[in-house]
C-alpha positions in Angstrom: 0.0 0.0 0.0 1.4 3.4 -0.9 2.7 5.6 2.2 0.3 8.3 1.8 -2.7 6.1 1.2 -1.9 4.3 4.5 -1.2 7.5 6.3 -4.9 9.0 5.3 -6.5 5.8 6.7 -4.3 6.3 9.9 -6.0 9.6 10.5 -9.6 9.6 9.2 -10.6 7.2 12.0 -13.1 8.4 14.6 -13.2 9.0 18.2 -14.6 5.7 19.0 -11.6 3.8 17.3 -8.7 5.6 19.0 -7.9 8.2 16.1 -9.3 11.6 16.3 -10.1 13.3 13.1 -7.8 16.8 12.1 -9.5 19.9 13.4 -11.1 22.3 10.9 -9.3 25.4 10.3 -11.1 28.2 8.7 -9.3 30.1 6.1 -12.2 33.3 6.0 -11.0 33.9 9.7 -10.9 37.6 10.4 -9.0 39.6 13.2 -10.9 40.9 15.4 -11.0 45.0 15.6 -9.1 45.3 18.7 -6.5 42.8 17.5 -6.1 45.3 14.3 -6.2 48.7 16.5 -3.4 47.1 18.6 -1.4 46.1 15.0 -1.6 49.5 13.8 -2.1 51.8 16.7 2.2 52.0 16.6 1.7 53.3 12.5 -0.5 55.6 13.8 1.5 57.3 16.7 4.6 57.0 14.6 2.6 59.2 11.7 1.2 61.2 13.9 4.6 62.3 16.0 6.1 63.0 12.9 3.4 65.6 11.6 3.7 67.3 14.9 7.5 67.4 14.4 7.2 68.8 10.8 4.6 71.4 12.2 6.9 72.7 14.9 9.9 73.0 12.7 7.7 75.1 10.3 7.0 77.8 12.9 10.5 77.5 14.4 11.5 78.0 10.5 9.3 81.1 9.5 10.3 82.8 13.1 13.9 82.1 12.3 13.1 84.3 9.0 11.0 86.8 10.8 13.4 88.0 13.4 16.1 87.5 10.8 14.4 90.4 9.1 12.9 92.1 11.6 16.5 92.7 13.4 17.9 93.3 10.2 21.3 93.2 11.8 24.0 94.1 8.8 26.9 92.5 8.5 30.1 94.4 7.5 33.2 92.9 5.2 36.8 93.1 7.4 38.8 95.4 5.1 42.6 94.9 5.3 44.4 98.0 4.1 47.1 97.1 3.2 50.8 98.8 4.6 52.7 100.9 2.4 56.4 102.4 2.8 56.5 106.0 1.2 60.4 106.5 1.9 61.7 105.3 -1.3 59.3 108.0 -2.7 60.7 110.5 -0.5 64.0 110.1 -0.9 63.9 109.9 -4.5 62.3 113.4 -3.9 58.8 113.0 -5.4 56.4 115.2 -4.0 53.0 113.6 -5.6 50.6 112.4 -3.0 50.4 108.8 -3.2 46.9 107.6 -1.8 47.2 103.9 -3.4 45.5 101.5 -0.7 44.1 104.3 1.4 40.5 104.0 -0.4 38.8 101.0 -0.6 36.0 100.2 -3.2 32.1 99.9 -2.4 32.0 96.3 -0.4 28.2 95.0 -0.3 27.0 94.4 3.6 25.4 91.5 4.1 22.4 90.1 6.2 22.3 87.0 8.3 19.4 84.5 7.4 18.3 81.0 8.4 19.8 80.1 4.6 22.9 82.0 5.3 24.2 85.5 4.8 22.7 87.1 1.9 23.5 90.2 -0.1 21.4 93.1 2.1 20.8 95.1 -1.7 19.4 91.6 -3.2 17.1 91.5 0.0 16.0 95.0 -0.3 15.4 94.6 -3.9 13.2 92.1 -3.3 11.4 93.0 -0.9 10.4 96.2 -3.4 10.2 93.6 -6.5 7.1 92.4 -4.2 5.8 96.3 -3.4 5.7 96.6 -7.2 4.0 93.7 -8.3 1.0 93.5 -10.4 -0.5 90.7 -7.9 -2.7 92.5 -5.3 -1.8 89.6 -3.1 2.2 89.8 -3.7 2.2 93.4 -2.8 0.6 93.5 0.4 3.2 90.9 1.5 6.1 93.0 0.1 4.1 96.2 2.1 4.3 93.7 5.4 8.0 93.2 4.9 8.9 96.5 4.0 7.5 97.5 7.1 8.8 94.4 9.3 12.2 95.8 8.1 11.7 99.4 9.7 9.4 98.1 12.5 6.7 100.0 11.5 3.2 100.0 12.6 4.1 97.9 16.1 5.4 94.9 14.0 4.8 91.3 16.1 7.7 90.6 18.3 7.6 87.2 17.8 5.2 84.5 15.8 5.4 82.1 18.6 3.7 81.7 21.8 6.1 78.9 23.4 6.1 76.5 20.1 2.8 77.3 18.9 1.8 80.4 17.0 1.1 83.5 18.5 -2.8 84.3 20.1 -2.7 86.2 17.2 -2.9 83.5 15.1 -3.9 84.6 11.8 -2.0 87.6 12.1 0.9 85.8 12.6 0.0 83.4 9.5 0.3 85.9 7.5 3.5 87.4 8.7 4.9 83.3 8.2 3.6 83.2 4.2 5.0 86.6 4.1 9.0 86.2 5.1 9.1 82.5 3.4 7.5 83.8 0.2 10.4 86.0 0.0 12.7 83.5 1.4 11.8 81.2 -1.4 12.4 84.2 -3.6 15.8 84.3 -2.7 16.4 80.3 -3.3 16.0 79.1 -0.4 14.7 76.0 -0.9 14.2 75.0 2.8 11.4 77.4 2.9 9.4 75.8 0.0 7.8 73.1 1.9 7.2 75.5 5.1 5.7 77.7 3.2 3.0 75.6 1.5 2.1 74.5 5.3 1.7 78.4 6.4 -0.4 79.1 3.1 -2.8 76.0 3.9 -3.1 76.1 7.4 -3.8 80.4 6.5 -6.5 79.5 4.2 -8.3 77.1 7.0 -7.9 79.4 10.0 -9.4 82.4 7.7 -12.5 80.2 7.0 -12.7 79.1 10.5 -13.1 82.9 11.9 -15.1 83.7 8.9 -17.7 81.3 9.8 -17.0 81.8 13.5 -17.9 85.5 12.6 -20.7 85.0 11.0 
């Protein structure tokens, strides 16, 4: 008798003969909901701690940018002169006035930002590229830099109340799409993500007061 036939007869006996038949295992069994809530309750954590994270480095990124520009703290070139001897000229009994080294060309100042220190005329000019656009929007942000950069008009003194925005939230929205639009005007590309948070998370908290205001 072949092996396997003999070991199906082994094991299709019955209880009253000494064999026990092989248990039936369902294969349409389905996990029960607390068994998947515990199997993906760690995804879910793990997702949501890491939207939190990318929220609080978004406001610690558009503050970074604000006080960058609302400090406006210039940064000055070290210029070496260099030291010249005039006594061969002397004793060779010139009498010219030799001013070589004395005067120094125009040197551009510079402004520290989160992206690193950037040309204070490119900054300015872009700020006013914004005043002068034809997009209603665009200028009122260049108008809220321009005057973040003189501290006009009792400018915010910071975005950030602790790690969350201001009490002034939308206010201080506004102020975050304003410095990382420019930011991302200037090539920084660290701001470009930020800044599609800000302009969202703008658009739902004007909505919000709209139809709180209502």
């Amino acid at each position: 008798m072949p092996i396997t036939l003999r070991f199906l007869i082994l094991f299709s006996g019955t209880r009253g003969h000494g064999c026990y038949p092989w248990p039936e295992v369902s294969m349409n069994h389905t996990l029960k909901p607390s068994v998947l809530s515990a199997l993906h309750a760690p995804t879910s954590r793990s997702k949501n701690t890491s939207l939190r994270q990318e929220q609080r480095d978004t406001r610690q990124y558009a503050e970074a940018w604000y006080q960058a520009l609302r400090g406006w703290q210039v940064i000055y070139p070290t210029v070496t002169t260099p030291s010249i001897s005039y006594a061969a000229f002397r004793a060779s009994g010139s009498v010219e006035t030799l001013t070589s080294g004395e005067v120094s060309p125009f040197l551009p100042t510079y402004l520290s930002t989160p992206s690193g220190e950037l040309s204070e005329a490119q900054v300015a000019r872009a700020i006013t590229e914004m005043t002068l656009s034809r997009i209603p929007g665009t200028v009122q942000l260049g108008r809220m830099l321009d005057r973040l950069r003189h501290q006009d008009n009792g400018s915010m003194e910071s975005l950030l109340r602790g790690t969350a925005w201001s009490q002034h939230k939308e206010r201080a929205l506004r102020y975050a799409v304003a410095v990382l639009t420019l930011a991302v005007r200037l090539d920084d590309v660290e701001a470009e993500r930020p800044l599609q948070q800000v302009t969202t998370e703008l658009s739902q908290t004007k909505v919000v007061n709209a139809v709180q205001n209502c």
